[in-house]
PDB file of N, CA, C and O in Angstrom:
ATOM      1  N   UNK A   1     136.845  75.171  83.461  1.00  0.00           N
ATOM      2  CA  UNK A   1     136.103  76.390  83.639  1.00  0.00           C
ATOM      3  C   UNK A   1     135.420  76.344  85.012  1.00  0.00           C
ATOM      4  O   UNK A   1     134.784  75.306  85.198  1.00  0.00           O
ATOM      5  N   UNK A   2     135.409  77.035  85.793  1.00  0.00           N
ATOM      6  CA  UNK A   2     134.801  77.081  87.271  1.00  0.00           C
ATOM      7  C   UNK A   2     133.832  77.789  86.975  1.00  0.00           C
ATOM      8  O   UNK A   2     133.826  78.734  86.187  1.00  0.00           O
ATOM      9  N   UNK A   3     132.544  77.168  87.889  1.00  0.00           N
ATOM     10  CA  UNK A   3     131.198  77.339  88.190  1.00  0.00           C
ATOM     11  C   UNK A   3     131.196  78.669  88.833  1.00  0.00           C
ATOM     12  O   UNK A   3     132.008  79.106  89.649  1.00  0.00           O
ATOM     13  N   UNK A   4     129.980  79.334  88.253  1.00  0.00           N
ATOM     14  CA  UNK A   4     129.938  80.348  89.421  1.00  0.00           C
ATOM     15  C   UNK A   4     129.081  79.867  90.973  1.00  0.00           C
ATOM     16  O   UNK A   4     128.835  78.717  91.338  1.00  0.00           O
ATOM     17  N   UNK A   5     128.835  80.835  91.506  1.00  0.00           N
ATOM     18  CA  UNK A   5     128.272  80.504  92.803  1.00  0.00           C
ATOM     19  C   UNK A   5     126.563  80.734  93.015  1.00  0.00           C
ATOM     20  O   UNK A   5     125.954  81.791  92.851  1.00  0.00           O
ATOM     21  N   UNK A   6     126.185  79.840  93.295  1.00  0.00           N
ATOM     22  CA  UNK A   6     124.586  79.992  92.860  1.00  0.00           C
ATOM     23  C   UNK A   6     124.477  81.495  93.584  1.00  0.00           C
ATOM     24  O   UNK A   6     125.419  81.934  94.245  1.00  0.00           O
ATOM     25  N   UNK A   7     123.270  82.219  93.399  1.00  0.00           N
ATOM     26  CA  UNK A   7     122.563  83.113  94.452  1.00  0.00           C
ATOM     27  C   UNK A   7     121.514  82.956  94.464  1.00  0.00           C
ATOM     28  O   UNK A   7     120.716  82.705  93.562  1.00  0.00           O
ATOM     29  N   UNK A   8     121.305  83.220  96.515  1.00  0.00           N
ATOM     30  CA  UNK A   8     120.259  83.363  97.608  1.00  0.00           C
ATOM     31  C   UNK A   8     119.645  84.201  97.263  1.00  0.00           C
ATOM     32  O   UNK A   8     119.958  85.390  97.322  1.00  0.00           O
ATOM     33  N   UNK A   9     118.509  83.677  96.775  1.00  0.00           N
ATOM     34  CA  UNK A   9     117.155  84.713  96.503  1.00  0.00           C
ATOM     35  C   UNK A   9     116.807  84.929  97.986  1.00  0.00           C
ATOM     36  O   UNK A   9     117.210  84.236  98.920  1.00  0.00           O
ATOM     37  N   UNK A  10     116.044  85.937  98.054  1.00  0.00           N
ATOM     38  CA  UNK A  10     115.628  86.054  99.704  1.00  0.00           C
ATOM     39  C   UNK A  10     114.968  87.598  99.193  1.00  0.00           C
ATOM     40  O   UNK A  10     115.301  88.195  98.169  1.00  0.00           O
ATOM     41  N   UNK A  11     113.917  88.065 100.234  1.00  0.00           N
ATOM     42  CA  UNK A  11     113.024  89.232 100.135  1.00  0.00           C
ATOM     43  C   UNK A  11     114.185  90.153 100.365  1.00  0.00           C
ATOM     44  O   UNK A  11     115.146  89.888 101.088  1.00  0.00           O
ATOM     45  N   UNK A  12     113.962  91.539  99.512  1.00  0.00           N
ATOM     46  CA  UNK A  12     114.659  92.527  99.829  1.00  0.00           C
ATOM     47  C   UNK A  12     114.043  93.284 101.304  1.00  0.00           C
ATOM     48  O   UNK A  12     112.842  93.380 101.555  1.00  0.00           O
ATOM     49  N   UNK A  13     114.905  93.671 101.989  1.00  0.00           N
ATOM     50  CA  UNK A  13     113.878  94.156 103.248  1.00  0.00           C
ATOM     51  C   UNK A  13     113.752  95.867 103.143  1.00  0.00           C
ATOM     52  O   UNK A  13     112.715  96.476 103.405  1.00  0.00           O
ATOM     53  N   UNK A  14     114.713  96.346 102.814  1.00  0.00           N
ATOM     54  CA  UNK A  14     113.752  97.913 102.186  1.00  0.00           C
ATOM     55  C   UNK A  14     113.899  98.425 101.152  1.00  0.00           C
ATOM     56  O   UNK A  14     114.753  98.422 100.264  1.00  0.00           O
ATOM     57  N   UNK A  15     112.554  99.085 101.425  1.00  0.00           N
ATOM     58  CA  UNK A  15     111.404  99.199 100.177  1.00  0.00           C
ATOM     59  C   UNK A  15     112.286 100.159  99.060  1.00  0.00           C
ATOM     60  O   UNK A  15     112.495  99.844  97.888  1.00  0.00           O
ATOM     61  N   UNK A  16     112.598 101.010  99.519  1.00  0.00           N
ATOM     62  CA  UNK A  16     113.304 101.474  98.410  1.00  0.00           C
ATOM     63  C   UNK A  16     113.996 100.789  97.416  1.00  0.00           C
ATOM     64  O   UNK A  16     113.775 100.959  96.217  1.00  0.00           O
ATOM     65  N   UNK A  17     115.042  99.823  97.983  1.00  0.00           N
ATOM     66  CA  UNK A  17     115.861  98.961  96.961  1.00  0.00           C
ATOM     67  C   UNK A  17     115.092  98.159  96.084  1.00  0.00           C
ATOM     68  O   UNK A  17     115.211  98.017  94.867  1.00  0.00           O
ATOM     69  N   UNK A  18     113.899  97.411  97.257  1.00  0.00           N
ATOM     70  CA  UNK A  18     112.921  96.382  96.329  1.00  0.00           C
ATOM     71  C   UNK A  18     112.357  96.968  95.270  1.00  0.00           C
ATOM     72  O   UNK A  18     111.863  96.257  94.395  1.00  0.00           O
ATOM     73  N   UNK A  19     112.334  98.422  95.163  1.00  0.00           N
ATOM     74  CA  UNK A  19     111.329  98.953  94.081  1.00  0.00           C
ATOM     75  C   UNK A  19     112.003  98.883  93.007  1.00  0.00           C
ATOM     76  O   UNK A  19     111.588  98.244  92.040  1.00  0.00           O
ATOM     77  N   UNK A  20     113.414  99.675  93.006  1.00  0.00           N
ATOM     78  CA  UNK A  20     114.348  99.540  92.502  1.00  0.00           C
ATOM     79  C   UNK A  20     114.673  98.520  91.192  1.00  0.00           C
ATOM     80  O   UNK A  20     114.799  98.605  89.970  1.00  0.00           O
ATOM     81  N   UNK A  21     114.744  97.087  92.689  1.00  0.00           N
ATOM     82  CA  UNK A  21     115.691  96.538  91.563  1.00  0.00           C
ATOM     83  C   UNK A  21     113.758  95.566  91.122  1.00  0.00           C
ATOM     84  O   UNK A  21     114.032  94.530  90.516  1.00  0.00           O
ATOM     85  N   UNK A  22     112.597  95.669  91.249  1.00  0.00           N
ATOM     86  CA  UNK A  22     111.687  95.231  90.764  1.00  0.00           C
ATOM     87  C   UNK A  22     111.082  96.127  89.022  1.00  0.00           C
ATOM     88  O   UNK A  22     110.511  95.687  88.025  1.00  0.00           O
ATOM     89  N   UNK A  23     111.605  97.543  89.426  1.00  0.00           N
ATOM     90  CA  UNK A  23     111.562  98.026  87.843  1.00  0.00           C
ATOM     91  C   UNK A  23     112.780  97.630  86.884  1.00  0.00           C
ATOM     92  O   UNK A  23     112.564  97.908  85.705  1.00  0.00           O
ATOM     93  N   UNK A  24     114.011  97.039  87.153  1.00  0.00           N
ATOM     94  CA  UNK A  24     114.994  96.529  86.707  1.00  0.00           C
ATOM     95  C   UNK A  24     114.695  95.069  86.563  1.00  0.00           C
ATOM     96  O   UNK A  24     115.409  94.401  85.815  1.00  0.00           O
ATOM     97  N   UNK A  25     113.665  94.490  87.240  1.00  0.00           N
ATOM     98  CA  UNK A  25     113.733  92.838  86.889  1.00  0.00           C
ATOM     99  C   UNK A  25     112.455  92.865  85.877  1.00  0.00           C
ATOM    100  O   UNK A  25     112.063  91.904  85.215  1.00  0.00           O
ATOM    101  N   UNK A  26     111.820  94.331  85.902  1.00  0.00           N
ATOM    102  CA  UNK A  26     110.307  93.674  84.983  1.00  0.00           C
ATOM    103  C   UNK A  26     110.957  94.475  83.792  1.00  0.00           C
ATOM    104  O   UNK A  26     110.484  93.964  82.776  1.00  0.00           O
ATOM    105  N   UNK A  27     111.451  95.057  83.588  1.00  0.00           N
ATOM    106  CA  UNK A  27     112.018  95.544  82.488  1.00  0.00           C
ATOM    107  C   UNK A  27     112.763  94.822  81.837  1.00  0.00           C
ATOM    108  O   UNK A  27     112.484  94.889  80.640  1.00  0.00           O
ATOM    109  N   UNK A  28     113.731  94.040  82.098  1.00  0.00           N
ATOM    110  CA  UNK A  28     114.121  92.655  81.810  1.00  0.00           C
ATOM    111  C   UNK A  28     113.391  91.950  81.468  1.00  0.00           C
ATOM    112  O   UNK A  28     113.635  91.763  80.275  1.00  0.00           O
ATOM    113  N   UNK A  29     112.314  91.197  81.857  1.00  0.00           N
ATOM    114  CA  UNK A  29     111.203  90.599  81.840  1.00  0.00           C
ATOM    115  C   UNK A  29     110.560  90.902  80.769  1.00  0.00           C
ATOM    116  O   UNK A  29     110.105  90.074  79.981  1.00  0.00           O
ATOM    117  N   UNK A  30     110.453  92.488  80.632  1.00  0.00           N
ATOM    118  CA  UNK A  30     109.337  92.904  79.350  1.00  0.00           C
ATOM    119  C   UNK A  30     110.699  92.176  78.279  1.00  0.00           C
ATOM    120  O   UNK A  30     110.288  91.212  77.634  1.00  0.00           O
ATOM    121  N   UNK A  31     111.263  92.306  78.189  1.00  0.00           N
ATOM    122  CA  UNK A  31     112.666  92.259  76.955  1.00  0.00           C
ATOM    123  C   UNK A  31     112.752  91.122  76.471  1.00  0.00           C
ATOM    124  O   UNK A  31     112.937  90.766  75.307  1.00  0.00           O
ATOM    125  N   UNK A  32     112.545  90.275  77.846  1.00  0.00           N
ATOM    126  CA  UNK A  32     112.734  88.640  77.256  1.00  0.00           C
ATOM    127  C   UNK A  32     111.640  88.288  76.613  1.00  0.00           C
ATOM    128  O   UNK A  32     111.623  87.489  75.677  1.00  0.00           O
ATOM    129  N   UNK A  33     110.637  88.885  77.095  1.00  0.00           N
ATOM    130  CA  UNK A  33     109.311  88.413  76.447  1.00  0.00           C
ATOM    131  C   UNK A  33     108.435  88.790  74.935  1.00  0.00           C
ATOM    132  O   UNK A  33     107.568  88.162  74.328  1.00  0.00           O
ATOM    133  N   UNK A  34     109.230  90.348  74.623  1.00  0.00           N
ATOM    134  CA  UNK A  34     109.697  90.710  73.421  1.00  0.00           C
ATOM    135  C   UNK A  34     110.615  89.537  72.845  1.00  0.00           C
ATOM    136  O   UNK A  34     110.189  88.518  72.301  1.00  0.00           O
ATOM    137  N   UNK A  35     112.084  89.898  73.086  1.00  0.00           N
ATOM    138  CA  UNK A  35     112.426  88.595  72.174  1.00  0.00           C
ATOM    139  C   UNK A  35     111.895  87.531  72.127  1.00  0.00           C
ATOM    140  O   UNK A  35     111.635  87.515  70.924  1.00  0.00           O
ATOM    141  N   UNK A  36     111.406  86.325  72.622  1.00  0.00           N
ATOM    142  CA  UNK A  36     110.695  85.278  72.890  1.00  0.00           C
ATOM    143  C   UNK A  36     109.978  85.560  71.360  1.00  0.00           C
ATOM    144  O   UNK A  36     110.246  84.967  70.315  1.00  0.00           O
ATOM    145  N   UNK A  37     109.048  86.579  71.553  1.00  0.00           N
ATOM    146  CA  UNK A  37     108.026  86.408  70.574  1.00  0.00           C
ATOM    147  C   UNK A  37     108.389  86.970  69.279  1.00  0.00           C
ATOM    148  O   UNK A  37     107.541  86.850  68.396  1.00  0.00           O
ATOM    149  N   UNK A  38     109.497  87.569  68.987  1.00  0.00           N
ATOM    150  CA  UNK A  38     109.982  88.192  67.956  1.00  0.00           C
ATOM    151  C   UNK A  38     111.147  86.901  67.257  1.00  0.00           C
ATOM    152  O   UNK A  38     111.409  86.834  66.056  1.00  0.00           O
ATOM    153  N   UNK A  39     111.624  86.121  68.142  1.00  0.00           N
ATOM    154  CA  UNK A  39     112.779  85.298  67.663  1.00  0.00           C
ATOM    155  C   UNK A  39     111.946  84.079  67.725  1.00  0.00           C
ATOM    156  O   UNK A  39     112.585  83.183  67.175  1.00  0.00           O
ATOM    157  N   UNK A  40     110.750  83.623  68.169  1.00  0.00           N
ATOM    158  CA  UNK A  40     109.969  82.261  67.471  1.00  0.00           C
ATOM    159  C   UNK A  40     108.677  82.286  66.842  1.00  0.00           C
ATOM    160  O   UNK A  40     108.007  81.330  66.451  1.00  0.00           O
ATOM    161  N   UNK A  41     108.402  83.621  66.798  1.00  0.00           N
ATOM    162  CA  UNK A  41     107.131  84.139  66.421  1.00  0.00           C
ATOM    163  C   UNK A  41     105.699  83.226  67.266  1.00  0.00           C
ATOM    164  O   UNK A  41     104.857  82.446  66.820  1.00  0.00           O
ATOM    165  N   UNK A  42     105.964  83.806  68.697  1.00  0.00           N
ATOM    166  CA  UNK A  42     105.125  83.035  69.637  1.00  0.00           C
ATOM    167  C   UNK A  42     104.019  84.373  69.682  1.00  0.00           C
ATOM    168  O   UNK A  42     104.440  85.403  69.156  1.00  0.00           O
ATOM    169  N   UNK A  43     102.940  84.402  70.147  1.00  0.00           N
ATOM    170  CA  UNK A  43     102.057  84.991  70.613  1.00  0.00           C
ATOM    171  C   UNK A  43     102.739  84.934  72.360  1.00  0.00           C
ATOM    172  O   UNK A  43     103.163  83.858  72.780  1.00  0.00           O
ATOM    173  N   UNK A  44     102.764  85.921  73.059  1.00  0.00           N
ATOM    174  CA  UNK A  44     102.699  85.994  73.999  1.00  0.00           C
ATOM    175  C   UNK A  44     102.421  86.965  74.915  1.00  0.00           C
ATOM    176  O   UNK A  44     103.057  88.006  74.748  1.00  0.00           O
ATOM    177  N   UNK A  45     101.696  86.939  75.792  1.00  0.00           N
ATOM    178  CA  UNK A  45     101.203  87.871  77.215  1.00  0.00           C
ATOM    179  C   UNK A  45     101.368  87.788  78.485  1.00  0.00           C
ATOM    180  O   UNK A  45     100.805  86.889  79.109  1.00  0.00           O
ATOM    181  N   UNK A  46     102.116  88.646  79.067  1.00  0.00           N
ATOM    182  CA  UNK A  46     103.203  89.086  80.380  1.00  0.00           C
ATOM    183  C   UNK A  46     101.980  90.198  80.862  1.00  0.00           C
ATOM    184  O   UNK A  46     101.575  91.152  80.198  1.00  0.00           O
ATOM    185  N   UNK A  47     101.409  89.665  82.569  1.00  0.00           N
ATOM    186  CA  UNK A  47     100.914  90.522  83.245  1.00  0.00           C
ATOM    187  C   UNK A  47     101.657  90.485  84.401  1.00  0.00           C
ATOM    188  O   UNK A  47     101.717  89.464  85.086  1.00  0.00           O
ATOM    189  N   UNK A  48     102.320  91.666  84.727  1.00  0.00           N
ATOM    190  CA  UNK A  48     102.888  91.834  86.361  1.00  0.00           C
ATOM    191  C   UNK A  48     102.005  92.838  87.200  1.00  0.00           C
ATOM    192  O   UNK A  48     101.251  93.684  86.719  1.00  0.00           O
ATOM    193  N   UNK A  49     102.250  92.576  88.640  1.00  0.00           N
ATOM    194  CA  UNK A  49     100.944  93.185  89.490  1.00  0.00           C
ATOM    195  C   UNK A  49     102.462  93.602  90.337  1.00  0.00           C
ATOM    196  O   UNK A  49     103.472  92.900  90.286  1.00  0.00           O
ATOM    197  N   UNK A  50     102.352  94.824  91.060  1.00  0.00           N
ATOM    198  CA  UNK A  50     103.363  95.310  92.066  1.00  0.00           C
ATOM    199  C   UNK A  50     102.518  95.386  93.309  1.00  0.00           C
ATOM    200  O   UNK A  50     101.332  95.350  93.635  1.00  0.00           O
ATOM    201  N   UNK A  51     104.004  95.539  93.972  1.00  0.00           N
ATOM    202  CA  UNK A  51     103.049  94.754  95.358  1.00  0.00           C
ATOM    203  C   UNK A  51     102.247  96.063  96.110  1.00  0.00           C
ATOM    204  O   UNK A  51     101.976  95.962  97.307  1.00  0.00           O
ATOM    205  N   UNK A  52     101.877  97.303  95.349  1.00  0.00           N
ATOM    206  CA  UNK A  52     101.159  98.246  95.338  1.00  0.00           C
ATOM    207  C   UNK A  52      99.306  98.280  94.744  1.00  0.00           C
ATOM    208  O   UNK A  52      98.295  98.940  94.985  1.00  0.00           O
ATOM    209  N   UNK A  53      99.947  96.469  93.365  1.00  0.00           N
ATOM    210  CA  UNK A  53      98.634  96.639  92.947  1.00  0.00           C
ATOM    211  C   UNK A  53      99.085  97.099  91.758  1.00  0.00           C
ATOM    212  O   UNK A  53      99.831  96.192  91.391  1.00  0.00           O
ATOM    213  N   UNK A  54      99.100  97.882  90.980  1.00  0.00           N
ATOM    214  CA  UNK A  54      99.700  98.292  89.623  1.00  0.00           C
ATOM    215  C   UNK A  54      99.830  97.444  89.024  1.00  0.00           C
ATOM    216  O   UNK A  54     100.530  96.510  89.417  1.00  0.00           O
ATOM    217  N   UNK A  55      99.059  97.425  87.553  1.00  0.00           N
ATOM    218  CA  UNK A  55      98.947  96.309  86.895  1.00  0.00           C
ATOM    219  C   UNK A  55     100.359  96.547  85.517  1.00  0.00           C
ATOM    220  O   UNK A  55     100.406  97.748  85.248  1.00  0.00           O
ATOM    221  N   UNK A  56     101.155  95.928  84.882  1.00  0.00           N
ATOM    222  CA  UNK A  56     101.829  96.264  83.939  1.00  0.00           C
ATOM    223  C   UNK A  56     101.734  94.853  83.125  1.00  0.00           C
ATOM    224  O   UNK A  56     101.962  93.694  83.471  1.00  0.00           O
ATOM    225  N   UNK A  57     101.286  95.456  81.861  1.00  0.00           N
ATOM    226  CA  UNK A  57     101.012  94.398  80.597  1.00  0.00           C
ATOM    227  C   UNK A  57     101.913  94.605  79.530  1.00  0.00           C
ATOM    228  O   UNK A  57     102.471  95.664  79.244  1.00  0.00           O
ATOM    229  N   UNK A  58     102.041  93.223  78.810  1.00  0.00           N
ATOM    230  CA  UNK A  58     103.017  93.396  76.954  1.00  0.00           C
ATOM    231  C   UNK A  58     102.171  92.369  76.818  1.00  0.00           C
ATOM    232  O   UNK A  58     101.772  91.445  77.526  1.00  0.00           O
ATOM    233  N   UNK A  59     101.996  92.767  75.716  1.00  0.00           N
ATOM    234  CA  UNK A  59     101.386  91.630  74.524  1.00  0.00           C
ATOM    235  C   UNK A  59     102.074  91.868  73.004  1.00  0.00           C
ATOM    236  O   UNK A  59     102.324  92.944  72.461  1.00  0.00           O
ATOM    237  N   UNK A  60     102.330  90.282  72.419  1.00  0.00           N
ATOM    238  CA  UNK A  60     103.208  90.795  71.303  1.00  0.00           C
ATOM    239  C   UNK A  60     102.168  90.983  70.029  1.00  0.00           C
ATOM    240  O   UNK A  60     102.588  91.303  68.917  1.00  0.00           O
ATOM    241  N   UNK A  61     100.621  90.725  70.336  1.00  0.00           N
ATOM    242  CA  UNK A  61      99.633  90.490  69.406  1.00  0.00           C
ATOM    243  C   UNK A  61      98.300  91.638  70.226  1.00  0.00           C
ATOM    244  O   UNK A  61      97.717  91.385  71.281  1.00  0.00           O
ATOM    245  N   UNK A  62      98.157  92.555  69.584  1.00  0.00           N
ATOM    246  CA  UNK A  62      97.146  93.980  69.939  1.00  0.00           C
ATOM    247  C   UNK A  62      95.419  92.533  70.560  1.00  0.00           C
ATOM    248  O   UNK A  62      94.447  92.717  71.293  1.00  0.00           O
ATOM    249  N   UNK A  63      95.739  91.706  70.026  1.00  0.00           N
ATOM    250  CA  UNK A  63      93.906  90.690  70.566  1.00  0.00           C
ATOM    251  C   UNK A  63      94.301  90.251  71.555  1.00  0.00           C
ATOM    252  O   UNK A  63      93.352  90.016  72.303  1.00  0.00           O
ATOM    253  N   UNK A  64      95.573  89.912  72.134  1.00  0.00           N
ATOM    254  CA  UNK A  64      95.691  89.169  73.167  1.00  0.00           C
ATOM    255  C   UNK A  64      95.223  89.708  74.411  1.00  0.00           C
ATOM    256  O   UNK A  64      94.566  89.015  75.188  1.00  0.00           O
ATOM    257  N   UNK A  65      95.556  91.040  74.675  1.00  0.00           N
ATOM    258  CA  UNK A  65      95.048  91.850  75.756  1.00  0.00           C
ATOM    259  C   UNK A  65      93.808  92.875  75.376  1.00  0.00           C
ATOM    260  O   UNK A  65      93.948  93.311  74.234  1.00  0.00           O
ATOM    261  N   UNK A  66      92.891  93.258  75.900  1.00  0.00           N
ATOM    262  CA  UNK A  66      91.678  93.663  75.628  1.00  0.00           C
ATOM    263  C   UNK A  66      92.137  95.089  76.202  1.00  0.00           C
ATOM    264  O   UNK A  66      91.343  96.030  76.225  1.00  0.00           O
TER     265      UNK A  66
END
């Protein structure tokens, strides 16, 4: 079976795309972190900040976040 080929993380350089594919990676993000806590029954809390400042929260337990 052949390996795939790692990938070069590196800054997106415009802004448009970065926004882009940053609502596509935290949306992902929210998903995994849903399952996580739904498939081991973890408590868990995901805060992302955009590089605007915009705060976006999940919590899988209503006490965890105030």
């Amino acid at each position: 079976m052949a390996k795939r080929g790692g990938v070069q993380l590196r800054l997106i350089k415009d802004k448009m795309r970065r926004q882009v594919r940053f609502c596509k990676c935290r949306s992902g993000l929210f998903k995994k972190a849903f399952e996580l806590a739904l498939l081991c029954d973890a408590e868990v809390a995901l805060l992302v900040f955009s590089q605007s400042g915009k705060l976006y929260e999940y919590s899988s337990s209503s006490r965890l976040i105030c």
